[in-house]
C-alpha positions, -999 to +999 in steps of 0.1 A: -523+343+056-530+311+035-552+317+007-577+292+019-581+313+054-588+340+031-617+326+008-630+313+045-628+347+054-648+362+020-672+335+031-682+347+061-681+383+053-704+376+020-729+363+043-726+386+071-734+409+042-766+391+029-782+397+070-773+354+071-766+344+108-730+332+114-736+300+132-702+283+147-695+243+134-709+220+160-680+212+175-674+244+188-711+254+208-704+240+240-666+247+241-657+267+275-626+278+282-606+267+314-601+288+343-574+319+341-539+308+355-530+312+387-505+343+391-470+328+390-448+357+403-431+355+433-445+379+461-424+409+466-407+411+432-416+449+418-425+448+381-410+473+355-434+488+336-435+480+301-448+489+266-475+471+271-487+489+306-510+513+300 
């Protein structure tokens, strides 16, 4: 992690800490994020459980 990402981080945890509201930048208010893909395995194919089945 970049040293800059970490003062950002100390930043918001400071005022987290002082009870200040952590408001996102502008930019970011009305993002929405697109719809979930659509399920690209074929029909019929059986799927081998994994490490990251739980």
């Amino acid at each position: 992690m970049r040293q800059e990402d970490v003062n950002e981080l100390v930043v918001w945890l400071r005022k987290a800490q002082a009870g200040r509201r952590l408001v996102p930048q502008r930019s970011y208010r009305d993002f929405r994020f697109g719809p979930p893909p659509e399920d690209s395995e074929p029909q019929g194919l059986q799927q081998f459980p994994t490490s990251r089945d739980w």
